[in-house]
PyMOL CGO cylinders between C-alpha atoms (Angstrom):
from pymol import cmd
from pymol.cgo import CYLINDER

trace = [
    CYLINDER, 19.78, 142.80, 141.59, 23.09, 142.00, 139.39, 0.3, 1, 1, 1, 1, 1, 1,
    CYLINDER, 23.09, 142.00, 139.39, 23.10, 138.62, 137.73, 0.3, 1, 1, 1, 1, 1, 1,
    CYLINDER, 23.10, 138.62, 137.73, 26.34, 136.79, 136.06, 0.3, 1, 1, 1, 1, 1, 1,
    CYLINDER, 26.34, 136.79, 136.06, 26.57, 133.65, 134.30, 0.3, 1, 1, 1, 1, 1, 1,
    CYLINDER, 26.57, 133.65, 134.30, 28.64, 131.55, 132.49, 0.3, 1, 1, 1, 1, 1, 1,
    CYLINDER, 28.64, 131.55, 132.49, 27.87, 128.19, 131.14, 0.3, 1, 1, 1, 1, 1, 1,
    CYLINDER, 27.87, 128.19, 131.14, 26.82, 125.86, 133.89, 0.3, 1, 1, 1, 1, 1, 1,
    CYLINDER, 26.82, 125.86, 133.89, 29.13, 127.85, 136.59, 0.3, 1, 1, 1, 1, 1, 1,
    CYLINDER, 29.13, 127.85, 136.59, 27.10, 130.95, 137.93, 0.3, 1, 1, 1, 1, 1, 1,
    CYLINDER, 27.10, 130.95, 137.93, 27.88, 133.99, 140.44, 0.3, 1, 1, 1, 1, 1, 1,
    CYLINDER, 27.88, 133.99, 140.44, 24.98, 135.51, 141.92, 0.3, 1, 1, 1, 1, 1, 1,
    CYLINDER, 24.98, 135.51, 141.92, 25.35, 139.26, 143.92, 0.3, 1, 1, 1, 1, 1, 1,
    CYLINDER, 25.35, 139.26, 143.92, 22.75, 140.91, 146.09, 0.3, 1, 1, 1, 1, 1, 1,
    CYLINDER, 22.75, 140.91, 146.09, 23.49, 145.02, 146.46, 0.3, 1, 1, 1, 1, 1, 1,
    CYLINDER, 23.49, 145.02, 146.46, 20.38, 145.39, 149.17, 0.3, 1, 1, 1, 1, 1, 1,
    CYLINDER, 20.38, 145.39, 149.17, 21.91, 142.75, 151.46, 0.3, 1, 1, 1, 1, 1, 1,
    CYLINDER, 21.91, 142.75, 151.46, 23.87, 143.76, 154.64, 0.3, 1, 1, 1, 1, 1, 1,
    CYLINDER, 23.87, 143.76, 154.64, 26.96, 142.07, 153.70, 0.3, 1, 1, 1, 1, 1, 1,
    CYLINDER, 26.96, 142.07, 153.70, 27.81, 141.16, 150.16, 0.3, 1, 1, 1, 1, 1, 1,
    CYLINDER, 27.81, 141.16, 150.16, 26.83, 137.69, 149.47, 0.3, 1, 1, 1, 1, 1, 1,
    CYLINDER, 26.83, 137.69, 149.47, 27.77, 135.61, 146.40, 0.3, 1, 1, 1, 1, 1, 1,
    CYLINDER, 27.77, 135.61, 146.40, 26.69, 132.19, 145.38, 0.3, 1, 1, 1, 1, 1, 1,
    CYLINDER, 26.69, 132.19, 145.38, 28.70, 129.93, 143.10, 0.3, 1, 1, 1, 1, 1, 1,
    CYLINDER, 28.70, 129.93, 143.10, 28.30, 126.01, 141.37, 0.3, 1, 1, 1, 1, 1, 1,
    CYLINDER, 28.30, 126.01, 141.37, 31.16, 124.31, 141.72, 0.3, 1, 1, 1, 1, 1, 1,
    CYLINDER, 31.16, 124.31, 141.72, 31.91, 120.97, 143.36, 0.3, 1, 1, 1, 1, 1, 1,
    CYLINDER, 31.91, 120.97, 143.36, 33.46, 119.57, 146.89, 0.3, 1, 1, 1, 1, 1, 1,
    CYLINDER, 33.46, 119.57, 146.89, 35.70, 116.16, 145.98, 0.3, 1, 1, 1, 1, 1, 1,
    CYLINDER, 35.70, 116.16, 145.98, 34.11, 115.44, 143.10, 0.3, 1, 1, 1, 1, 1, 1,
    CYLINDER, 34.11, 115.44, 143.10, 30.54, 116.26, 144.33, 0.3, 1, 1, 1, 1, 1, 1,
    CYLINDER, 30.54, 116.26, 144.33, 28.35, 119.59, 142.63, 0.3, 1, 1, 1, 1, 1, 1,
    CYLINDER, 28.35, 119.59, 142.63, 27.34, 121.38, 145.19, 0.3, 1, 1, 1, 1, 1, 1,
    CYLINDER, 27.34, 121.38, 145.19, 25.94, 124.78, 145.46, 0.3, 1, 1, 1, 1, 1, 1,
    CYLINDER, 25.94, 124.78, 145.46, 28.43, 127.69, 147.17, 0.3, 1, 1, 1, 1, 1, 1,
    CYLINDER, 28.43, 127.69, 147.17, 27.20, 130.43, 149.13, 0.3, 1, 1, 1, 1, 1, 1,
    CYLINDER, 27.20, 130.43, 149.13, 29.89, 132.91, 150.67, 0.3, 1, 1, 1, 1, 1, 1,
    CYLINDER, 29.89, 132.91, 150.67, 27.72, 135.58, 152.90, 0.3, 1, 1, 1, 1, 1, 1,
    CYLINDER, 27.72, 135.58, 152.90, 28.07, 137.03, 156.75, 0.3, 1, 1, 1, 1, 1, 1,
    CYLINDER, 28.07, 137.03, 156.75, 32.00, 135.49, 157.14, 0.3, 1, 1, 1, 1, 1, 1,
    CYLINDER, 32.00, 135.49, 157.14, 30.96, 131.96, 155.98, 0.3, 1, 1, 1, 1, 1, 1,
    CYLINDER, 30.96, 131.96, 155.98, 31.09, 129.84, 153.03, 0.3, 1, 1, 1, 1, 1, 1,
    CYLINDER, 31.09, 129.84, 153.03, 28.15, 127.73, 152.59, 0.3, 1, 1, 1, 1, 1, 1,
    CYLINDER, 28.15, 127.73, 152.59, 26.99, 124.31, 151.13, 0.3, 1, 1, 1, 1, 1, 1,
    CYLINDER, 26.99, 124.31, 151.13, 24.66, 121.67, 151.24, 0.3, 1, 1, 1, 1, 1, 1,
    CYLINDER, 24.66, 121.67, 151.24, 24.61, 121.34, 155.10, 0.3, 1, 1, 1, 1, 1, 1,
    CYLINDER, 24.61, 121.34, 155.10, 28.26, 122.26, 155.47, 0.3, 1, 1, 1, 1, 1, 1,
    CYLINDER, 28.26, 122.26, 155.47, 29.79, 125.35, 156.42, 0.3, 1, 1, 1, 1, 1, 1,
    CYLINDER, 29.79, 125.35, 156.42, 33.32, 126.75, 157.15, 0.3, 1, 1, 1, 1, 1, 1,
    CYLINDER, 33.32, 126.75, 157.15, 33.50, 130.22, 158.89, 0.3, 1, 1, 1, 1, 1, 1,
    CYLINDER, 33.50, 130.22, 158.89, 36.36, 132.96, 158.19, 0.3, 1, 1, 1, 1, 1, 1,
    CYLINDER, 36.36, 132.96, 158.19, 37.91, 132.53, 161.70, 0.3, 1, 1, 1, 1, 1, 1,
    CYLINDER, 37.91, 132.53, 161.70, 38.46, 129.14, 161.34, 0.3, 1, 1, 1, 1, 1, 1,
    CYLINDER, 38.46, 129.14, 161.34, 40.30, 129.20, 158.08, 0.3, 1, 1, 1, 1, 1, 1,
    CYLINDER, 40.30, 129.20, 158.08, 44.44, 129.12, 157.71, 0.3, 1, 1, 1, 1, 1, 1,
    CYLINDER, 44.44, 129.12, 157.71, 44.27, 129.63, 153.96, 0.3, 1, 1, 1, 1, 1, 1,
    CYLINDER, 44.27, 129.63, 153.96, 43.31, 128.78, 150.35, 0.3, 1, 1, 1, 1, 1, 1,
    CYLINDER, 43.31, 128.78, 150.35, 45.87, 127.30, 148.08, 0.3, 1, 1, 1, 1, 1, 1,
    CYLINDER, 45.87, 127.30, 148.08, 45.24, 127.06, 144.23, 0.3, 1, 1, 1, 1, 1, 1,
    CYLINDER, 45.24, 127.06, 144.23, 45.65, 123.74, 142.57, 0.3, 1, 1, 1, 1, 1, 1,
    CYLINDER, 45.65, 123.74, 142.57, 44.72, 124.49, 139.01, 0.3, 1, 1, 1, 1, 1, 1,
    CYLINDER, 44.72, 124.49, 139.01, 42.72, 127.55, 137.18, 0.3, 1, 1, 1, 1, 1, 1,
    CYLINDER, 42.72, 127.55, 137.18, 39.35, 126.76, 139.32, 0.3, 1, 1, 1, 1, 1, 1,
    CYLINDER, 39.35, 126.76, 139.32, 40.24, 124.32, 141.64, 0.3, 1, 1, 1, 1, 1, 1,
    CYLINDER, 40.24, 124.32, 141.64, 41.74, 125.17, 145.23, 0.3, 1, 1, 1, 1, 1, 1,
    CYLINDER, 41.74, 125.17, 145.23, 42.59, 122.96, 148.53, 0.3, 1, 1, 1, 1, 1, 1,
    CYLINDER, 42.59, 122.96, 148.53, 40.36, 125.35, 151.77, 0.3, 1, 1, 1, 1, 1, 1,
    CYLINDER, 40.36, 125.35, 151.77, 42.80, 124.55, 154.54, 0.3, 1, 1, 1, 1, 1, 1,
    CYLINDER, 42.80, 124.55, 154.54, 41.33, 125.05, 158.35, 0.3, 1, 1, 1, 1, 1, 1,
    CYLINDER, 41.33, 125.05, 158.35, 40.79, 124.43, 161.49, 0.3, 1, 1, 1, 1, 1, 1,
    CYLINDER, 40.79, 124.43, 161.49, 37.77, 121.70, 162.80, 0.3, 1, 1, 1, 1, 1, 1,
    CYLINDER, 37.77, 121.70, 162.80, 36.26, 122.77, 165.68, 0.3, 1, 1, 1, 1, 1, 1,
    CYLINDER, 36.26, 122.77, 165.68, 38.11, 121.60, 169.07, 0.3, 1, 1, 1, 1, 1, 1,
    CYLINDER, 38.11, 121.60, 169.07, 37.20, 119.67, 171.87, 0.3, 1, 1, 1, 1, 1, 1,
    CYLINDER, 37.20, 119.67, 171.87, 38.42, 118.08, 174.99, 0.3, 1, 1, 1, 1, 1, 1,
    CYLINDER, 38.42, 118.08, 174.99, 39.62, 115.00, 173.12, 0.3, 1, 1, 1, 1, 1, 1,
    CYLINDER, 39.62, 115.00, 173.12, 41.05, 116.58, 170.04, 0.3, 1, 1, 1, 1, 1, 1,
    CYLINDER, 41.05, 116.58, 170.04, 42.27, 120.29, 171.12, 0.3, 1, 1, 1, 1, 1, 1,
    CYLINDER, 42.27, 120.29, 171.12, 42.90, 120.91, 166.97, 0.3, 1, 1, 1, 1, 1, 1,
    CYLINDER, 42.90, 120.91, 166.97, 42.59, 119.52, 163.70, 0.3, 1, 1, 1, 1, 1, 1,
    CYLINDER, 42.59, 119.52, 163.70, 43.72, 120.58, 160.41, 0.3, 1, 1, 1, 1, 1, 1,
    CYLINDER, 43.72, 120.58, 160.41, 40.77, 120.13, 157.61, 0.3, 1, 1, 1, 1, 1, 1,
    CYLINDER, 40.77, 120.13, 157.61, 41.57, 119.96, 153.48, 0.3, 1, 1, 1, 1, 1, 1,
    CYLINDER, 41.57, 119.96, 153.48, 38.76, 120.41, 151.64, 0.3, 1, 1, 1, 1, 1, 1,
    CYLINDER, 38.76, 120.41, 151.64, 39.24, 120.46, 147.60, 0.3, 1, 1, 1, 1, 1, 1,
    CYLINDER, 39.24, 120.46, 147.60, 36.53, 122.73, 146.16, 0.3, 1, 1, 1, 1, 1, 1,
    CYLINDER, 36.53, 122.73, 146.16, 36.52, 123.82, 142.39, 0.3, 1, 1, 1, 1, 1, 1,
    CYLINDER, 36.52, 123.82, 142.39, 34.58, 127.30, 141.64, 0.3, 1, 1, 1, 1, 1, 1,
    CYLINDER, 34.58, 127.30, 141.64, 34.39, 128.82, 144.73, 0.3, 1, 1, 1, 1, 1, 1,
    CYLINDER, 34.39, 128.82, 144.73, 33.03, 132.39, 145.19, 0.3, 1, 1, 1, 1, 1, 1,
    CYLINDER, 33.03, 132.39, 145.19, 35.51, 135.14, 144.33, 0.3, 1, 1, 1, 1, 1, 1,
    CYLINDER, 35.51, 135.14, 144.33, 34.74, 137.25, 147.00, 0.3, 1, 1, 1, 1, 1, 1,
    CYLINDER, 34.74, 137.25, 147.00, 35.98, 134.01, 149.19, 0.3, 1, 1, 1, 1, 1, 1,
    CYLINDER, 35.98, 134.01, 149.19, 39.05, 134.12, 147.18, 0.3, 1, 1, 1, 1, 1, 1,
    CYLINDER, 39.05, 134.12, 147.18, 39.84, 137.65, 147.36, 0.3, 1, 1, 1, 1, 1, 1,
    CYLINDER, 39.84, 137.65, 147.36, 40.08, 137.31, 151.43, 0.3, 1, 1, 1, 1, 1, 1,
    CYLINDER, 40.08, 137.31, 151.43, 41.73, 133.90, 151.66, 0.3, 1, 1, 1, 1, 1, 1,
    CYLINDER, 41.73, 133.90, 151.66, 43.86, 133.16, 148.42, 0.3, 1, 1, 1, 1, 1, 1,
    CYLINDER, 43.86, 133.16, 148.42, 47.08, 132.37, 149.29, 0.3, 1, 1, 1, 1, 1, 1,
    CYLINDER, 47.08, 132.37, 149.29, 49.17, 134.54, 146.52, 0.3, 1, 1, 1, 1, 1, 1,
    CYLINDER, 49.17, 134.54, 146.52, 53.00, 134.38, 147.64, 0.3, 1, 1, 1, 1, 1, 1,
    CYLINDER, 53.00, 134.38, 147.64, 55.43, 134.13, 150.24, 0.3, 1, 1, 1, 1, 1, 1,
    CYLINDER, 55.43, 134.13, 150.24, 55.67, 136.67, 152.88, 0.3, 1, 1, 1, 1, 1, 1,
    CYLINDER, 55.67, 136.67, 152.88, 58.97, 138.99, 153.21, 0.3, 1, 1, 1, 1, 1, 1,
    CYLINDER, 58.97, 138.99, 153.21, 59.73, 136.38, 156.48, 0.3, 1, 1, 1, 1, 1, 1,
    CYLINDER, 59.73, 136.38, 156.48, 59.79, 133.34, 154.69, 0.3, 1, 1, 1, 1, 1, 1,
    CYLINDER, 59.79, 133.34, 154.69, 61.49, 134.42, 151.50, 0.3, 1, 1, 1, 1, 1, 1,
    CYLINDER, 61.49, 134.42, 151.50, 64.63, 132.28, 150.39, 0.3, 1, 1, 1, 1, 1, 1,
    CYLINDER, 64.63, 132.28, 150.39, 67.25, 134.77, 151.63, 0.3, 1, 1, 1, 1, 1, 1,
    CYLINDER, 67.25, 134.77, 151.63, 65.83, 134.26, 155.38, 0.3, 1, 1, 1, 1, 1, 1,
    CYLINDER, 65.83, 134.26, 155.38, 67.12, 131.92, 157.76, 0.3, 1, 1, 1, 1, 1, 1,
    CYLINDER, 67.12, 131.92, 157.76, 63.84, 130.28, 159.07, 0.3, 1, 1, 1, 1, 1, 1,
    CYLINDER, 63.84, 130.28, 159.07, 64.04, 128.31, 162.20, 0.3, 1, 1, 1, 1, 1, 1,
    CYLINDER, 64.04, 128.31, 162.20, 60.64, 126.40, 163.53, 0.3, 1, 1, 1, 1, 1, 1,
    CYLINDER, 60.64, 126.40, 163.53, 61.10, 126.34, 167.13, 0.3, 1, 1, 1, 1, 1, 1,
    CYLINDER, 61.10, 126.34, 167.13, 59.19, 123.49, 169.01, 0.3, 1, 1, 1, 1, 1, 1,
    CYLINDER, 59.19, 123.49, 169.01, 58.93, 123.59, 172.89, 0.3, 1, 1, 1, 1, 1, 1,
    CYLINDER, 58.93, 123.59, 172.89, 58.45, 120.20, 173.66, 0.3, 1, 1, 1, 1, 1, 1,
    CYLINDER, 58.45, 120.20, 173.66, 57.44, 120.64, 177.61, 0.3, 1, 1, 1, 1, 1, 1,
    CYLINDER, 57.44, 120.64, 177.61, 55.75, 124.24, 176.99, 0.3, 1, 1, 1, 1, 1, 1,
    CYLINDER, 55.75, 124.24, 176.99, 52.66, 124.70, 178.36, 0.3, 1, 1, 1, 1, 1, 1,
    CYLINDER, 52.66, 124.70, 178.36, 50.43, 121.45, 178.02, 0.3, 1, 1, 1, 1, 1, 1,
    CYLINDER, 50.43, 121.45, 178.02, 53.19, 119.73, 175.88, 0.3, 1, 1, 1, 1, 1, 1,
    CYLINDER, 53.19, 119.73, 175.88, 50.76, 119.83, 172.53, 0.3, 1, 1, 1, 1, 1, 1,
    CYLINDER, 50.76, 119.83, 172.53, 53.99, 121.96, 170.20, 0.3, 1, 1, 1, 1, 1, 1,
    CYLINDER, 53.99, 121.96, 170.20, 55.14, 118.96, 168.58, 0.3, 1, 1, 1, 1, 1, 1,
    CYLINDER, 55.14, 118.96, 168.58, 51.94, 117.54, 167.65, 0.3, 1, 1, 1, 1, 1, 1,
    CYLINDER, 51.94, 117.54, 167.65, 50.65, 120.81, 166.30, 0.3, 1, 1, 1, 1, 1, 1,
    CYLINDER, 50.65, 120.81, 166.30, 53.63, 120.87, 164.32, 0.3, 1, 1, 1, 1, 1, 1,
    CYLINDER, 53.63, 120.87, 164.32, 53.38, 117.73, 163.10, 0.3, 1, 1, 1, 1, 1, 1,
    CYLINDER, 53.38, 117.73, 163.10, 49.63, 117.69, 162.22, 0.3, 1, 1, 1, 1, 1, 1,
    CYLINDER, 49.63, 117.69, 162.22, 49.04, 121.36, 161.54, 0.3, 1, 1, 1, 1, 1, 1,
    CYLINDER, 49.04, 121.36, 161.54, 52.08, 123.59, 160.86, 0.3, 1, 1, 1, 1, 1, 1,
    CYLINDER, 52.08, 123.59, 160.86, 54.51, 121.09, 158.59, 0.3, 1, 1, 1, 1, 1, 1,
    CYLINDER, 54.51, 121.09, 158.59, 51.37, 120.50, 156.40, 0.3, 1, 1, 1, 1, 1, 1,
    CYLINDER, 51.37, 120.50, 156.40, 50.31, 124.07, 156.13, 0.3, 1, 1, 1, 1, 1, 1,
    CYLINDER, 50.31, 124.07, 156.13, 53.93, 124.92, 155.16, 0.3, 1, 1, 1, 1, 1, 1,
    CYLINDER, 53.93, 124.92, 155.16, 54.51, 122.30, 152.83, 0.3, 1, 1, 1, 1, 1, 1,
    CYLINDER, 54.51, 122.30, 152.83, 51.02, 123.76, 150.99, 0.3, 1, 1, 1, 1, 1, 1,
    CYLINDER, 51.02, 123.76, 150.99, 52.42, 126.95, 150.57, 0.3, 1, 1, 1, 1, 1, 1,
    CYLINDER, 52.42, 126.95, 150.57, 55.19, 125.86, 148.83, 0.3, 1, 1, 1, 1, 1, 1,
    CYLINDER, 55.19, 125.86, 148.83, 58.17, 125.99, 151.68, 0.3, 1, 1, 1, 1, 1, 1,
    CYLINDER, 58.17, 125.99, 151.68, 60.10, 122.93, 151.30, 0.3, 1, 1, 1, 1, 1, 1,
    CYLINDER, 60.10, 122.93, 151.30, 61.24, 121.14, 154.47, 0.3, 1, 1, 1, 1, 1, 1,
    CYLINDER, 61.24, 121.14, 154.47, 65.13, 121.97, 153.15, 0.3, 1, 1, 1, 1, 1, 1,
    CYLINDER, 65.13, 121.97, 153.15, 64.37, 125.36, 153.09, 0.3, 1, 1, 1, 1, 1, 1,
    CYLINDER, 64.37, 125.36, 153.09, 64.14, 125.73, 157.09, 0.3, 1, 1, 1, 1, 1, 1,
    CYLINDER, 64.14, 125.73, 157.09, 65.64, 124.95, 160.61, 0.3, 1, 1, 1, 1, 1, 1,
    CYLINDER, 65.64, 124.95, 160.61, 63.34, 122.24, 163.45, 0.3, 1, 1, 1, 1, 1, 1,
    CYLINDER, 63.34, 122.24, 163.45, 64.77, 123.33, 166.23, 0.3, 1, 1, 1, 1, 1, 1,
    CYLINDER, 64.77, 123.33, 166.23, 63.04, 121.13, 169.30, 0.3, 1, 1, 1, 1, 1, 1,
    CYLINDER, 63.04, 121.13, 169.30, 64.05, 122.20, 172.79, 0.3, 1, 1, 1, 1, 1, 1,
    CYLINDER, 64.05, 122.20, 172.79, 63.55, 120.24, 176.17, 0.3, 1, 1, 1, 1, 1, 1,
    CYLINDER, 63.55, 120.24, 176.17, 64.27, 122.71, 178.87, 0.3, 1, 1, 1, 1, 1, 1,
    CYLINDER, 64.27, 122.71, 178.87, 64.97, 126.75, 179.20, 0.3, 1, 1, 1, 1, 1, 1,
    CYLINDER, 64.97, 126.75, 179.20, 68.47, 126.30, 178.91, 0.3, 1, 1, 1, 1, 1, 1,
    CYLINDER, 68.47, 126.30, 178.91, 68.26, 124.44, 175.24, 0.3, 1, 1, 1, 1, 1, 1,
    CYLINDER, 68.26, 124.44, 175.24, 66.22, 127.55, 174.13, 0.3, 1, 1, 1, 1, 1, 1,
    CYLINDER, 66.22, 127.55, 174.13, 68.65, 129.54, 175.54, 0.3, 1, 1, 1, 1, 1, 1,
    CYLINDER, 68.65, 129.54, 175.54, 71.86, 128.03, 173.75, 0.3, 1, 1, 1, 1, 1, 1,
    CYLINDER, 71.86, 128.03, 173.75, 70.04, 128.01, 170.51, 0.3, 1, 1, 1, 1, 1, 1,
    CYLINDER, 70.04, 128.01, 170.51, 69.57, 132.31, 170.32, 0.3, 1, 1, 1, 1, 1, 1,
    CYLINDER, 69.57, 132.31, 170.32, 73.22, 132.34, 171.41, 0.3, 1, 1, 1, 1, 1, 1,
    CYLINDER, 73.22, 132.34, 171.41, 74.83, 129.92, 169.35, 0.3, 1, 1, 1, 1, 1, 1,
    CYLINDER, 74.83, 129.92, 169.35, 72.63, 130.28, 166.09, 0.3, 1, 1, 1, 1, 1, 1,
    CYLINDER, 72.63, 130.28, 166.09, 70.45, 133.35, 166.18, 0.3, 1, 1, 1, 1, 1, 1,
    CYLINDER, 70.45, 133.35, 166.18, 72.72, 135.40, 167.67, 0.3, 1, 1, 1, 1, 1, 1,
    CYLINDER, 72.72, 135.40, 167.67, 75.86, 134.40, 165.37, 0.3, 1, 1, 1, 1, 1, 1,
    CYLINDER, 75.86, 134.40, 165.37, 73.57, 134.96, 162.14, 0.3, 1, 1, 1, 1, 1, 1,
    CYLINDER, 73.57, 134.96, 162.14, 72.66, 138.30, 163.57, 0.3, 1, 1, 1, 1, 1, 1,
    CYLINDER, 72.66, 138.30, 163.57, 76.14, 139.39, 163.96, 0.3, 1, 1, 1, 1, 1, 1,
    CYLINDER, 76.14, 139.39, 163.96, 76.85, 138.35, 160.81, 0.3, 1, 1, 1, 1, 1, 1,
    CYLINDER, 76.85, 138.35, 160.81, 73.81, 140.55, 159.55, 0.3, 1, 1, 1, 1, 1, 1,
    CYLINDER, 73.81, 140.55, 159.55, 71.63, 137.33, 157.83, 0.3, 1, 1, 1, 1, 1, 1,
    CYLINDER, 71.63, 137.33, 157.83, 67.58, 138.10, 158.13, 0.3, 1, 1, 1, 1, 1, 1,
    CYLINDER, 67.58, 138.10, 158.13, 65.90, 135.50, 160.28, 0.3, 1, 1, 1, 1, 1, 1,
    CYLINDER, 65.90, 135.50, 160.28, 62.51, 134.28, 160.98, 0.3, 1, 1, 1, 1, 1, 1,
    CYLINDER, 62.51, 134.28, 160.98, 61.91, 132.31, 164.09, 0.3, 1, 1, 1, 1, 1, 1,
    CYLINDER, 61.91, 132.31, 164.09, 58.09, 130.28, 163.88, 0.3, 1, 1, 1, 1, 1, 1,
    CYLINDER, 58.09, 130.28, 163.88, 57.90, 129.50, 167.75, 0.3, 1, 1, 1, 1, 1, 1,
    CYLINDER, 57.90, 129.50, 167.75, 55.63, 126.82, 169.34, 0.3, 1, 1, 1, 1, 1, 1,
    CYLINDER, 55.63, 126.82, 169.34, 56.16, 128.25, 172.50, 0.3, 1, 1, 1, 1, 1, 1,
    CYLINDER, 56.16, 128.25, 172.50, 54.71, 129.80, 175.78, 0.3, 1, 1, 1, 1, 1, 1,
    CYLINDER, 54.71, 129.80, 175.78, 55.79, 133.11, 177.01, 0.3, 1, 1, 1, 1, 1, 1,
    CYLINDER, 55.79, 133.11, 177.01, 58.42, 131.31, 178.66, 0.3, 1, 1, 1, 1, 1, 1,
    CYLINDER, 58.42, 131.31, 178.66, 60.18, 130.14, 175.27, 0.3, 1, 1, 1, 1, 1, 1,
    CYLINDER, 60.18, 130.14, 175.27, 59.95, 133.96, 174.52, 0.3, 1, 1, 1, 1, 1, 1,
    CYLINDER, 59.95, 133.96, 174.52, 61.72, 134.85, 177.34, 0.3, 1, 1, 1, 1, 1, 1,
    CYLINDER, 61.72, 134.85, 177.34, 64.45, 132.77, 177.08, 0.3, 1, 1, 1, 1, 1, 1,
    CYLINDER, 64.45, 132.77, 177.08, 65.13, 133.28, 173.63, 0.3, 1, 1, 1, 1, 1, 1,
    CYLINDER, 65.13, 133.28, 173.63, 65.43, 137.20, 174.50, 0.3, 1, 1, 1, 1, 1, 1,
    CYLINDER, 65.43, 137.20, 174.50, 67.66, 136.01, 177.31, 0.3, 1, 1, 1, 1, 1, 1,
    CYLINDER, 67.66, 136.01, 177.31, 69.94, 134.08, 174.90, 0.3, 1, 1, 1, 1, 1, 1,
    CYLINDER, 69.94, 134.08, 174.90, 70.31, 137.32, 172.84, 0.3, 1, 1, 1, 1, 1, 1,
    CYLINDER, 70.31, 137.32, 172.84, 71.57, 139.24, 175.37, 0.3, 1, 1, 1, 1, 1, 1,
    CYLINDER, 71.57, 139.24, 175.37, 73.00, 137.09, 177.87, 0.3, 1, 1, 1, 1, 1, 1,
    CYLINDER, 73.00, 137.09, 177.87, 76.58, 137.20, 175.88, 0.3, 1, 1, 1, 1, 1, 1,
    CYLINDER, 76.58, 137.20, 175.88, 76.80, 140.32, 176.74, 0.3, 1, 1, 1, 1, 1, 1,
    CYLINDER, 76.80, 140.32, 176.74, 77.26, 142.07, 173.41, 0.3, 1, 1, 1, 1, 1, 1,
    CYLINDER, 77.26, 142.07, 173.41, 74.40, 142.83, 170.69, 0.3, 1, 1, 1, 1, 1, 1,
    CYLINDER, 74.40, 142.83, 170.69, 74.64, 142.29, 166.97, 0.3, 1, 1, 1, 1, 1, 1,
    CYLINDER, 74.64, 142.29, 166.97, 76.64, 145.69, 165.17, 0.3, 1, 1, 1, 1, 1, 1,
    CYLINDER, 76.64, 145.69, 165.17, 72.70, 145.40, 163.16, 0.3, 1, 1, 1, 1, 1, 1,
    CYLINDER, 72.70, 145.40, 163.16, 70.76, 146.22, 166.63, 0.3, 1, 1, 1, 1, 1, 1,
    CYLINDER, 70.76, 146.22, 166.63, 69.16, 149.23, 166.24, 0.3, 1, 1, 1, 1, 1, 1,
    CYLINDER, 69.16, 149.23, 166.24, 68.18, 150.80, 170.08, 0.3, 1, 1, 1, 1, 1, 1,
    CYLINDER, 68.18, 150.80, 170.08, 64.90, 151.88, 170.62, 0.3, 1, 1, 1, 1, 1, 1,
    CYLINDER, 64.90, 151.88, 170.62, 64.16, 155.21, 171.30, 0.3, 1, 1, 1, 1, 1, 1,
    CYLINDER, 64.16, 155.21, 171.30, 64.33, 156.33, 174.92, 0.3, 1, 1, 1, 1, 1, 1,
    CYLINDER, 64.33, 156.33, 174.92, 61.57, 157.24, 176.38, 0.3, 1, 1, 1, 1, 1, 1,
    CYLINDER, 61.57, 157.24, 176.38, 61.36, 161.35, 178.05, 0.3, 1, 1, 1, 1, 1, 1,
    CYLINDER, 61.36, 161.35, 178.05, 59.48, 161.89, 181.15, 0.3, 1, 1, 1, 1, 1, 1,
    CYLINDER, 59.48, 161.89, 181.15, 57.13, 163.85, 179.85, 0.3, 1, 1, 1, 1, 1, 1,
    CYLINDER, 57.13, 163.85, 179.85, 56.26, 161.19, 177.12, 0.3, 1, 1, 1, 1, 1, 1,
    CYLINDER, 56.26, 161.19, 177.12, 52.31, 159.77, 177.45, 0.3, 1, 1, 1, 1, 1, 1,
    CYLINDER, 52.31, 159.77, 177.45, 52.84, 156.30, 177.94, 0.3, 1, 1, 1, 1, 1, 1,
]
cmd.load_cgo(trace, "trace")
């Protein structure tokens, strides 16, 4: 058995347990609580929050971080987005969920466009947007200047938008990003929009063919 302390804040690590499991003191809005992190869920009082239903971790100052994730659904509420502002929580937590910088995709020399299919599927894209996506964004430091809304209404609005903007920017050899609230439809008819011009970007790169005697 390793023990670590520090002051009133402790960290507590078993060796003989299945999984790893740490156990922290640290507080929930304001509140001390007692953290345990073991088996893909972090732990307190009679609260819990599991690793699948986590987005990510943000840090607000040296030991205290806003837990960002998803409640559970149900018929009347198909998603939620939960904050929950924890100081001190166990560093093996941290090390999976920390949010430490921007992806490649959404660095400042991309063109990001958020693409929100307003009839797709059960019509629920601009909601999750609103409620999930913009917030979840905003968190991780991507300022509403520094991307594109796009909202679309039918097939053939999705399809004038790769022609006329991600199609152009292509040509002109500009990295993009495209965040789509979309079906498989919306997918579709962005690929359509690509090609339907009947030239591809100079930066297209083929893919290889395929030989009959290939596995597949």
């Amino acid at each position: 058995m390793a023990i670590q302390s520090s002051s009133s804040d402790a960290t507590y690590s078993s060796e003989s347990d299945t999984e790893s499991s740490t156990t922290n003191y640290g507080h929930i809005a304001d509140e001390p609580v007692h953290f345990s992190y073991r088996n893909g869920a972090l732990a307190w009082s009679s609260s819990s929050l599991k690793d699948e239903d986590i987005i990510t971790v943000t840090r607000t100052s040296s030991i205290e971080h806003s837990i960002f994730s998803l409640a559970p659904t149900d018929d009347k509420k198909p998603f939620e987005l939960r904050t929950t502002n924890a100081t001190t929580l166990p560093q093996a937590f941290l090390d999976k969920h920390l949010f430490q910088a921007l992806p490649l995709h959404l660095q400042p020399d991309t063109d990001i466009h958020v693409l929100i299919s307003t009839l797709s599927g059960t019509g629920l894209s601009p909601e999750f947007f609103d409620e999930v996506l913009h917030p979840i964004l905003r968190a991780i430091g991507l300022a509403d200047s520094e991307y594109n809304v796009v909202r679309t209404s039918s097939a053939e609005s999705v399809v004038e938008f790769a022609r006329s903007t991600l199609l152009v920017a292509a040509n002109q050899g500009r990295k993009q990003t495209v965040l789509m609230l979309s079906g498989d439809g919306g997918m579709v008819d962005t690929i359509n929009g690509l090609l339907e011009s009947g030239h591809q970007s100079r930066y297209f790169t083929p893919p290889p063919r395929r030989s009959q005697t290939d596995p597949i």
